[in-house]
KOLZA-477949 format. One record per residue: x, y, z of N, C-alpha, C, O, CB in turn. Coordinates in steps of 0.05 Angstrom, whole numbers, padded with zeros to 5 digits, always signed. Glycine has a CB too. Example, Ala and Ser with C-alpha at 12.3 -4.5 7.8 and 13.67 -1.06 7.14 Angstrom:
// residues 2
+00264-00114+00156+00246-00090+00156+00264-00066+00156+00285-00066+00169+00226-00089+00181
+00257-00045+00142+00273-00021+00143+00258+00001+00157+00268+00023+00161+00282-00012+00114
***
This chain:
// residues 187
+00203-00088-00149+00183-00071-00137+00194-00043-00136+00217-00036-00135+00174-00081-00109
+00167-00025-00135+00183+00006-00133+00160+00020-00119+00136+00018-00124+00194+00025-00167
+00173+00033-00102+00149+00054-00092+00155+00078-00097+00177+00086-00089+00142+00054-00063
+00140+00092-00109+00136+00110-00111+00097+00127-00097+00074+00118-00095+00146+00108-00138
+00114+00158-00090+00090+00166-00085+00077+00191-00114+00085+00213-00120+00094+00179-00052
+00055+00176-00125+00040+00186-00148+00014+00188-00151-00002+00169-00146+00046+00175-00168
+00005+00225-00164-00023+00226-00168-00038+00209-00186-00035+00211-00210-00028+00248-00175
-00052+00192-00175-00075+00173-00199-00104+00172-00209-00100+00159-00229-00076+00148-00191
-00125+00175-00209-00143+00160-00214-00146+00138-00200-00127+00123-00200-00142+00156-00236
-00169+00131-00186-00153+00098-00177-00176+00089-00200-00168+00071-00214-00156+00081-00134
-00201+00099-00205-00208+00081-00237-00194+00080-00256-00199+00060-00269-00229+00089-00253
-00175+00094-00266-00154+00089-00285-00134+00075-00276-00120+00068-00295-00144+00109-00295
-00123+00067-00250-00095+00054-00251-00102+00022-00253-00122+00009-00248-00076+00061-00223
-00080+00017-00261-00072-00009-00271-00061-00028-00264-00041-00032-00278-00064-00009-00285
-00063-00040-00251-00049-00060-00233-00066-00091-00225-00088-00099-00232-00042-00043-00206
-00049-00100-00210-00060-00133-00201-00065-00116-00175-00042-00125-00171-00035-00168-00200
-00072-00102-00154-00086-00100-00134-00092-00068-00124-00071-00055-00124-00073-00116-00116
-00108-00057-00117-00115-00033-00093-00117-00038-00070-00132-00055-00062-00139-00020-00094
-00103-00025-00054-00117-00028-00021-00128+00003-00019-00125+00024-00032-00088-00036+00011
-00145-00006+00005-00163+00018+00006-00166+00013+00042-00179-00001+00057-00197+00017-00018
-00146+00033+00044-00155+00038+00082-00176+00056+00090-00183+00078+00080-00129+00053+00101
-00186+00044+00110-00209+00055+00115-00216+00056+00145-00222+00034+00154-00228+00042+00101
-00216+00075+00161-00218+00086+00191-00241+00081+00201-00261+00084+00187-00215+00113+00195
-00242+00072+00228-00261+00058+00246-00280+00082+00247-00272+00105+00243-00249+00047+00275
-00308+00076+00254-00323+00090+00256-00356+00096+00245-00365+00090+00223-00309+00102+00253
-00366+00106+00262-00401+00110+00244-00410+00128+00225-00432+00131+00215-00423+00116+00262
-00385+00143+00220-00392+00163+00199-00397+00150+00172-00391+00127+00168-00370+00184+00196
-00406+00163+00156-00417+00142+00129-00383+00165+00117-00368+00183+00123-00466+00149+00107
-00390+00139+00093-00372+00132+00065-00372+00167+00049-00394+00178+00043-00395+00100+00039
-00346+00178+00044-00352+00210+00029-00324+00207+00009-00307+00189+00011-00351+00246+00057
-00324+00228-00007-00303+00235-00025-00291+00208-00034-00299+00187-00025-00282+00255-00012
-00276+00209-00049-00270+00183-00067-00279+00159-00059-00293+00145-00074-00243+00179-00070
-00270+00152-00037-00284+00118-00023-00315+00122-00026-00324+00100-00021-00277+00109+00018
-00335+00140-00032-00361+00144-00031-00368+00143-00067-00388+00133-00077-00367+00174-00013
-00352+00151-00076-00350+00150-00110-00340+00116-00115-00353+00100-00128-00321+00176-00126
-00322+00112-00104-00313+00087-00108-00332+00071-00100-00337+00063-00123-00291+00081-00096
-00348+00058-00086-00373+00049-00063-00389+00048-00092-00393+00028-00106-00388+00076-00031
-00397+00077-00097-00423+00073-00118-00411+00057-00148-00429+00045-00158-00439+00111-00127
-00394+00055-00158-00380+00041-00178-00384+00014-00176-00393-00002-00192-00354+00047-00178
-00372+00010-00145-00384-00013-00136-00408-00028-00137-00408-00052-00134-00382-00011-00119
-00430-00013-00144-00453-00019-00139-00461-00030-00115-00475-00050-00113-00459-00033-00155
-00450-00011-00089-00458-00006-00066-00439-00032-00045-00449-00036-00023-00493-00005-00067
-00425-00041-00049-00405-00060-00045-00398-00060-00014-00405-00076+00005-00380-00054-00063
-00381-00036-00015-00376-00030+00014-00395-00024+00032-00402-00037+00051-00360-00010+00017
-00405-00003+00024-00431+00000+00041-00439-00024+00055-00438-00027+00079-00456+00009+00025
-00449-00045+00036-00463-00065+00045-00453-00090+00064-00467-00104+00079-00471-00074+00024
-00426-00090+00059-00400-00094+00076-00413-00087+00099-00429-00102+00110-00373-00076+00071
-00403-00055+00109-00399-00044+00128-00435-00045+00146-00431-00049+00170-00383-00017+00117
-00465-00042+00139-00480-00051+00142-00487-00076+00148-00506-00080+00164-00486-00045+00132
-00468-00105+00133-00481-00132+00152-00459-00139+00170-00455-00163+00174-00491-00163+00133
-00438-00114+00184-00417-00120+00193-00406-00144+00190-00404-00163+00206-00419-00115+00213
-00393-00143+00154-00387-00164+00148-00349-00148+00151-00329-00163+00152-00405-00177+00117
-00348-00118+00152-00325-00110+00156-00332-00086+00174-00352-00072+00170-00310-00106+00132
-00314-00081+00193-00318-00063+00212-00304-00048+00213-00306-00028+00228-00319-00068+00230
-00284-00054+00194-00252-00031+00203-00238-00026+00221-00224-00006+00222-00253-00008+00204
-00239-00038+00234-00221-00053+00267-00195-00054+00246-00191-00062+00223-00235-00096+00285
-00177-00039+00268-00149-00051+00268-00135-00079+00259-00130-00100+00272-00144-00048+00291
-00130-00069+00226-00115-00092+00213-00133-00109+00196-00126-00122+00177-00101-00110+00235
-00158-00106+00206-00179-00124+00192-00175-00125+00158-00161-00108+00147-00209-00112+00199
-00185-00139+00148-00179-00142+00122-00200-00158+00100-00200-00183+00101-00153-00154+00123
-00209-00151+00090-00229-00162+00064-00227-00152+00040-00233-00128+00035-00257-00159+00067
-00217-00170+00019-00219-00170-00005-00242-00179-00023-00255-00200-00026-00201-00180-00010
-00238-00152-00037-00268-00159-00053-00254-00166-00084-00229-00169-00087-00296-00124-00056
-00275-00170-00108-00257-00170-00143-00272-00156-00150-00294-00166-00145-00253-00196-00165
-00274-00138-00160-00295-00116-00168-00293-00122-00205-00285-00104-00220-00283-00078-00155
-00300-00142-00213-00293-00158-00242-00300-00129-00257-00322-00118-00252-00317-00192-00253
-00287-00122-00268-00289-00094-00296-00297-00071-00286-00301-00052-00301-00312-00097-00322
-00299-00069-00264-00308-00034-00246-00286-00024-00245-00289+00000-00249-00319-00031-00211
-00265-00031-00243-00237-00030-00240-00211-00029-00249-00203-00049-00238-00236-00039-00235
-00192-00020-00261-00170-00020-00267-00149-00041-00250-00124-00040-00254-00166+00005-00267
-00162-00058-00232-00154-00079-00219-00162-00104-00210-00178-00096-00193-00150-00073-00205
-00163-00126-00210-00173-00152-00205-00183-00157-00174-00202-00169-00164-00151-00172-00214
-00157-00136-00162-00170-00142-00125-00165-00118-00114-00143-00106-00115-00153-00170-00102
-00190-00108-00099-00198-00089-00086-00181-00106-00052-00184-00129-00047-00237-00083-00091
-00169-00092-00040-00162-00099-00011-00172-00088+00012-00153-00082+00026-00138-00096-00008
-00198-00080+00024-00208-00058+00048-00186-00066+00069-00181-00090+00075-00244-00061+00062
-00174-00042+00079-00162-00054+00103-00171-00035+00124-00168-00012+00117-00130-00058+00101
-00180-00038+00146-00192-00023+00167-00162-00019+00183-00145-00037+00184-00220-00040+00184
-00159+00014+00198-00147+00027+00210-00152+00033+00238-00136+00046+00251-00146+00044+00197
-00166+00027+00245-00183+00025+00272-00191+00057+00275-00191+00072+00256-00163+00010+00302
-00196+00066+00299-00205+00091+00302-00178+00106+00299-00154+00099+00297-00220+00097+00330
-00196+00136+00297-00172+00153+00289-00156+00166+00307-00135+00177+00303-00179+00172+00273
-00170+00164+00327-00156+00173+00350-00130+00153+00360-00112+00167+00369-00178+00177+00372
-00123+00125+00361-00114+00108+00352-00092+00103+00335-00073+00088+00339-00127+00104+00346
-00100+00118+00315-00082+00120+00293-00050+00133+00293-00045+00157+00290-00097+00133+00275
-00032+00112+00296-00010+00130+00295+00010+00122+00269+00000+00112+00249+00006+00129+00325
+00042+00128+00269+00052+00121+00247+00062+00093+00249+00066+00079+00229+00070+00139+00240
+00066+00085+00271+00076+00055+00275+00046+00038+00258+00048+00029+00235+00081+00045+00316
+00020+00038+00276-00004+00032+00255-00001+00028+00229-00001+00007+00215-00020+00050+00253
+00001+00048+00225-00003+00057+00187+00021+00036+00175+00017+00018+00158+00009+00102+00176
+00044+00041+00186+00064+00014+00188+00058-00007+00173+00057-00012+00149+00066+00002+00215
+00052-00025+00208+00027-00054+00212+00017-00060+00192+00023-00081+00181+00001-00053+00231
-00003-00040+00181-00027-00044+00160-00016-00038+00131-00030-00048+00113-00053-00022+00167
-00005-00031+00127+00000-00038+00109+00034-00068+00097+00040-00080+00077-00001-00010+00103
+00044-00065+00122+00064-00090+00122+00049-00117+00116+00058-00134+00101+00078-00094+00152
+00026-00118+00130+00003-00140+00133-00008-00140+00108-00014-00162+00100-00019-00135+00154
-00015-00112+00087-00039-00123+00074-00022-00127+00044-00032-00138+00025-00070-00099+00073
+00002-00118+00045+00030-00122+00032+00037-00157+00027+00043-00170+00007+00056-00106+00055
+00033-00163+00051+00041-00194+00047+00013-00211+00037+00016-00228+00019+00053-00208+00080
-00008-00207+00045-00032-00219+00038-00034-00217+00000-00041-00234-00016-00057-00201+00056
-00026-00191-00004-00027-00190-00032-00005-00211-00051-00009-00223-00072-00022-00161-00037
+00020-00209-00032+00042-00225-00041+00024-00255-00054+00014-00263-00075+00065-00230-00012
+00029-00265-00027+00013-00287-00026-00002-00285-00048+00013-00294-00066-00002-00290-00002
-00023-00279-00059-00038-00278-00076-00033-00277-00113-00049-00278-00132-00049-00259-00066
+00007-00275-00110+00010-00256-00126+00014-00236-00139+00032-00238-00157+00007-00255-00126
+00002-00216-00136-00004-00190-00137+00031-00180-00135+00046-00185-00116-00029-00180-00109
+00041-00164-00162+00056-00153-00166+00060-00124-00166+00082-00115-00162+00059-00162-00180
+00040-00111-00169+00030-00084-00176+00014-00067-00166+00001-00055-00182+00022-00085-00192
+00010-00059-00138-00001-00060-00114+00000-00022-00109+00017-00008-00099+00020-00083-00091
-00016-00016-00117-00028+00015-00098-00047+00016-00076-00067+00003-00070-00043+00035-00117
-00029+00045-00063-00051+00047-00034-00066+00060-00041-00060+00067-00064-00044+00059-00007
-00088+00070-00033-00107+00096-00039-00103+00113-00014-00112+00108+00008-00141+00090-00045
-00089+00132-00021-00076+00148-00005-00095+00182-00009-00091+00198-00028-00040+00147-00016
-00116+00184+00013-00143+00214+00017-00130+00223+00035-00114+00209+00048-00180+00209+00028
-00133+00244+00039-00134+00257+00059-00155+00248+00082-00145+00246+00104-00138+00281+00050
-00186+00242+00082-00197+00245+00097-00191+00215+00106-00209+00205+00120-00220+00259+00091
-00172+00201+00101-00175+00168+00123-00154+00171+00137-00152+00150+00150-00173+00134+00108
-00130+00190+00143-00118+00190+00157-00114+00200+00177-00095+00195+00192-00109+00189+00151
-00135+00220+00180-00142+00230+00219-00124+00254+00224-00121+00274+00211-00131+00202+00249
-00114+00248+00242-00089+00265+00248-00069+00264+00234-00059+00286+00229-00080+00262+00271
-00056+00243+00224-00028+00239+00209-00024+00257+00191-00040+00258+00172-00023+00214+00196
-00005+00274+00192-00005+00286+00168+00008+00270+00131+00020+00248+00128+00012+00312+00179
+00003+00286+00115+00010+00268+00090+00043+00260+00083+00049+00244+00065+00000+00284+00065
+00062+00273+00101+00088+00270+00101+00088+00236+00115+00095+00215+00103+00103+00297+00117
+00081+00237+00136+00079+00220+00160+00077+00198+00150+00095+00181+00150+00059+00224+00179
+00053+00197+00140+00036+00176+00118+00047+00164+00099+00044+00141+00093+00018+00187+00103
+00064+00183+00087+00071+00166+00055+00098+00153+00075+00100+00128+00073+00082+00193+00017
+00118+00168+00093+00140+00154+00101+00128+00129+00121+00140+00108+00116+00161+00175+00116
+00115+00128+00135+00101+00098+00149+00098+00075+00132+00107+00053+00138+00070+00102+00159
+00083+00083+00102+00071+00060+00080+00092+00051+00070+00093+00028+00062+00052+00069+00057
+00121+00075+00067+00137+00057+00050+00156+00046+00068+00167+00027+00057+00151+00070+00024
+00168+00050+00095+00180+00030+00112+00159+00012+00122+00167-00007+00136+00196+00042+00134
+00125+00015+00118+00119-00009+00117+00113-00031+00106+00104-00053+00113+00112-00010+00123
+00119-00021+00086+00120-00042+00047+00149-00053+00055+00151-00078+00052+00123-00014+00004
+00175-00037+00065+00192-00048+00065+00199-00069+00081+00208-00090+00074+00202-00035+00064
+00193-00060+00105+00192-00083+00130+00167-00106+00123+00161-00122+00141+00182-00065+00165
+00158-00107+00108+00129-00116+00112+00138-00146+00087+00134-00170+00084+00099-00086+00100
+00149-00125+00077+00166-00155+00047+00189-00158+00051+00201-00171+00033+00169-00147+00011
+00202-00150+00074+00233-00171+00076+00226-00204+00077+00206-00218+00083+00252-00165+00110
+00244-00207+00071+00253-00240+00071+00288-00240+00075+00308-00229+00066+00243-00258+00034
+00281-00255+00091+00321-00259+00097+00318-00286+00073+00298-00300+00077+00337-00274+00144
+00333-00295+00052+00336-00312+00039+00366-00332+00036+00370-00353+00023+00328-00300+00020
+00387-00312+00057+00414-00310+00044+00417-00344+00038+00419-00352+00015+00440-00294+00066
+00417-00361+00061+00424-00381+00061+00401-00412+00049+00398-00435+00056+00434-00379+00086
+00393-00399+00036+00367-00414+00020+00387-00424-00008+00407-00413-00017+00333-00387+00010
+00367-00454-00017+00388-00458-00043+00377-00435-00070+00354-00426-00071+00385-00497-00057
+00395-00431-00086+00383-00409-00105+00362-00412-00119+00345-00394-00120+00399-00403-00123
+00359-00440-00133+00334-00447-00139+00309-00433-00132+00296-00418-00147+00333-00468-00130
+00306-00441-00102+00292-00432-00087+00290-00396-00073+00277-00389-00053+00297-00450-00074
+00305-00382-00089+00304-00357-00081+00284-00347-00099+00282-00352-00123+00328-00344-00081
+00264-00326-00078+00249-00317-00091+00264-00282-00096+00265-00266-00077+00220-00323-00076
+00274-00277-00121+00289-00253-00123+00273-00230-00140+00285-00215-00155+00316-00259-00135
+00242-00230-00136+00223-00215-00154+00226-00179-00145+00220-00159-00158+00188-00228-00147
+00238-00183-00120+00240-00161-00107+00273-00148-00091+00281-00151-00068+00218-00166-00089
+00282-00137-00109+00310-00127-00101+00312-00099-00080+00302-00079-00089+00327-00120-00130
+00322-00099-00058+00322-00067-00058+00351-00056-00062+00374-00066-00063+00310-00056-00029
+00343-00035-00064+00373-00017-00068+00378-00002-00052+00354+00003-00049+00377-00001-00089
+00390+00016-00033+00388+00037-00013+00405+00048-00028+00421+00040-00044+00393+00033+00017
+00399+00073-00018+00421+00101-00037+00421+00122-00013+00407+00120+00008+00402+00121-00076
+00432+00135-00017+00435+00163-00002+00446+00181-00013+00461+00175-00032+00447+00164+00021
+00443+00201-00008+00462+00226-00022+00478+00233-00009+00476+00235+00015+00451+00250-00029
+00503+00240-00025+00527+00262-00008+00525+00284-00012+00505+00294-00022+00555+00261-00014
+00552+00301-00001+00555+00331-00002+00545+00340-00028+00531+00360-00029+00584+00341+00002
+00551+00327-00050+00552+00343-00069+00527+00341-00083+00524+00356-00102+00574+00340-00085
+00512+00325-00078+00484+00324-00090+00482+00289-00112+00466+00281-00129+00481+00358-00112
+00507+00277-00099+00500+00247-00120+00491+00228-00098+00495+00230-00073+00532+00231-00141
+00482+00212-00107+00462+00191-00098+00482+00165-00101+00489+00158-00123+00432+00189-00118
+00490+00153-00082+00512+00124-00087+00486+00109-00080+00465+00117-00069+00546+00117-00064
+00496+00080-00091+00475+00054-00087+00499+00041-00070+00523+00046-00068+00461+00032-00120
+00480+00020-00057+00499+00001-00045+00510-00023-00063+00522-00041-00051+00487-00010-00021
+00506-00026-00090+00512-00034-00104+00538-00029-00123+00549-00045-00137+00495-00033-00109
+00544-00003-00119+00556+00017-00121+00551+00025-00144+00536+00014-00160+00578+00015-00114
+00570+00054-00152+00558+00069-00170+00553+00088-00164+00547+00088-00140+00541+00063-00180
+00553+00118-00178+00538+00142-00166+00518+00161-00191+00527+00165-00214+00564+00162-00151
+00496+00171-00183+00473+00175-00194+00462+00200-00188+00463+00205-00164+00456+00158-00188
+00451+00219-00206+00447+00243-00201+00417+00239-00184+00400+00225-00194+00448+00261-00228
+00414+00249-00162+00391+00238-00148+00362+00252-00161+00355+00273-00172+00395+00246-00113
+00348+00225-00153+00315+00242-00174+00292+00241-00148+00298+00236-00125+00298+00213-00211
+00266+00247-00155+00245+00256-00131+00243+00226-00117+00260+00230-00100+00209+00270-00143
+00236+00206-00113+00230+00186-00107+00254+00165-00091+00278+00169-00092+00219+00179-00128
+00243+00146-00079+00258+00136-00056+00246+00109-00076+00222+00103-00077+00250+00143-00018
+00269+00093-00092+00257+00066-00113+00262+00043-00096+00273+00043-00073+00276+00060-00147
+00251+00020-00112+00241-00007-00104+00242-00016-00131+00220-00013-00142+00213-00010-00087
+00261-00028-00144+00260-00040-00170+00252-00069-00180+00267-00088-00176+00282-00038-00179
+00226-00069-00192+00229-00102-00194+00243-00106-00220+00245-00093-00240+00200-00119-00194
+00249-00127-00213+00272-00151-00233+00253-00174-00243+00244-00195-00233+00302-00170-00209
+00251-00158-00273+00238-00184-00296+00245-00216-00289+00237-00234-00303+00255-00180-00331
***
C-alpha cells in the first residue's frame, strides 16, 4: 500500500474502491459530489431522500456504480455535522471505512478529498488525519502468527530525515527524500 496525496479526476481514477465523505446536514449535494450524484443517475440523492443514508458519524453505505466509474465500489461515508468534526474524527472514518474495504478486498482505495466536506479542518489537517488514519486503521500485529498465515500485502516503512537532507528507512539504508510520506505494497 502507498499513500500518497494526488490531484485526480475521480471519473478517471482507477482503482478497486472510492470513498466519498460526506457531512451531516440539510444542505443539498454541490461541486463534485453534485457532478458525481448526476453520473450516478441520481444515486445519492435518492439515498439521502429515503433516509436510506444520513451521514451520521461513521455511517457507511456502499453503492457499485457498474461502468459510471473508474471503480467497482463507491464507499459514502457520513462525517456527522461539521461543527463536530474534528481531526481525531476524520481519523475514525476513515480507519473504519479502510478496513470495510479491506475486507472486501479492495487494494486500491482513494478518498475524495473537496474542500467543501471538511468544515473547518483545514486541508493540511485533513490529509495528515486520513493518512495516520489509513495507518492505524490497517495495523495488524501479526508477529507471532504462523507465516503461512501472514497476511504481508501491506508493509510499512517509516523514514525520517536527518541534518543533511537524507531520508533513512528502518529497514535501513539512506535515500534522497522525495514529496510524499509512502506505504508500499508488496506483489
Amino acid at each position: 500500500m502507498r499513500i500518497a496525496a494526488a490531484a485526480h479526476d475521480i471519473f478517471a481514477y482507477q482503482g478497486d474502491a472510492l470513498i466519498l465523505p460526506l457531512l451531516e446536514g440539510g444542505e443539498p449535494l454541490r461541486g463534485a459530489v453534485k457532478t458525481l450524484d448526476a453520473a450516478l443517475k441520481g444515486a445519492i440523492t435518492h439515498l439521502l431522500q429515503q433516509k436510506s443514508f444520513r451521514r451520521k458519524f461513521s455511517e457507511r453505505c456502499l453503492l457499485h456504480p457498474t461502468g459510471r466509474l473508474g471503480v467497482p465500489q463507491l464507499l459514502l461515508v457520513g462525517l456527522g455535522k461539521a461543527s463536530d468534526l474534528t481531526q481525531d474524527r476524520v481519523r475514525q472514518v476513515t480507519g473504519t471505512a479502510l478496513r470495510q474495504l479491506r475486507a472486501l478486498r479492495a487494494r486500491t482505495v482513494a478518498i475524495a478529498v473537496h474542500d467543501t466536506v471538511w468544515g473547518p479542518l483545514e486541508s493540511e489537517t485533513v490529509a495528515q488525519a486520513i493518512s495516520e488514519g489509513a495507518l492505524l486503521g490497517l495495523y495488524r500485529f501479526d508477529l507471532h502468527k504462523a507465516k503461512q498465515n501472514r497476511d504481508r500485502s501491506a508493509e510499512i516503512e517509516s523514514k525520517k530525515e536527518d541534518n543533511n537532507g537524507y531520508r533513512h528507512s528502518r529497514h535501513g539504508g539512506s535515500h534522497r527524500p522525495y514529496g510524499h510520506m509512502g506505504l508500499h505494497e508488496r506483489p
